[in-house]
N, C-alpha and C positions, 0 to 999 in steps of 0.2 A: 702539763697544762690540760686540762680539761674543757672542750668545747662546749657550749650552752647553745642552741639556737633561738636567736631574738623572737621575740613575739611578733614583731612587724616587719616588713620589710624595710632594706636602709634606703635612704634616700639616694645614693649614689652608692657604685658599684665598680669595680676594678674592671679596666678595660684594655686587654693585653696584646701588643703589635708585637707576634713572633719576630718579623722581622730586624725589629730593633734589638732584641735582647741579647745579650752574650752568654747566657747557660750560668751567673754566677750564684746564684737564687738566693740572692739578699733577701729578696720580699719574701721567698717562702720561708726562711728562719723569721722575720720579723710579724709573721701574720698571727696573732692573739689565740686565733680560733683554728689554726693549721685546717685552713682550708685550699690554701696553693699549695701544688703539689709540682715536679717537675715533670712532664712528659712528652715522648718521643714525637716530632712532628714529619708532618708528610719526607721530610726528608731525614733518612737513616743515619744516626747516631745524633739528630739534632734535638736536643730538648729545651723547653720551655715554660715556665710556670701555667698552670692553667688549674681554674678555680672547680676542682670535682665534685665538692658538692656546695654547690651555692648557697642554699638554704641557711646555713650556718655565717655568712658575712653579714659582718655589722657596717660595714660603710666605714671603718675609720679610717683609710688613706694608709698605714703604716706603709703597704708592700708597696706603692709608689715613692715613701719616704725613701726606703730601701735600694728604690732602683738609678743608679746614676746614670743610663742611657736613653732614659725616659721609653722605656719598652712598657710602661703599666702608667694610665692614666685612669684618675675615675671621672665616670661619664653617669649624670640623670639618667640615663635611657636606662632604667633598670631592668625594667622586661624584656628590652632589649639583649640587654647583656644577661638577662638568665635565660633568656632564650638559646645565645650562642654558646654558653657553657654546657648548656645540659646536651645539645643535639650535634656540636662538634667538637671537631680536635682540631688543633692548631695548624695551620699551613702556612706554611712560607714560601711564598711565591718563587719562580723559578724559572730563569729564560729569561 
């Protein structure tokens, strides 16, 4: 598969709760444009889908189709959310 980047941005954007997720990375096989990837969070050996290059999401929902523990929601706050992709990594709370 070969990724294309949209001309505009999507209207909605995947929105990923480290904490919920169990590492099975449904959504990252299921994402069109292999822009989830799995990677290691604040805690050692724990990974988690996390969108590395945003630019390339079209808003289709697949990788929350994907996820049965509801750890990937898309959320309007789109700037939001390419905000938090581009400038962190994933943490899961602790304590």
């Amino acid at each position: 598969r070969r990724r294309v980047k949209p001309k505009k941005p999507p209207k909605q954007m995947p929105w990923v709760i480290p904490e919920m997720c169990e590492g099975c990375a449904d959504c990252v096989n299921r994402c069109p444009q292999q822009g989830l990837v799995m990677v290691e969070t604040n805690v050692s050996g724990v990974y988690v889908p996390w969108l590395l290059a945003p630019e390339y999401c079209i808003g289709c929902g697949k990788c929350t189709e994907g996820c049965v523990m509801g750890a990937i929601v898309m959320t309007a706050y789109v700037d939001m959310a390419l905000e938090r992709f581009r400038n962190q990594r994933p943490v899961i709370a602790v304590g």
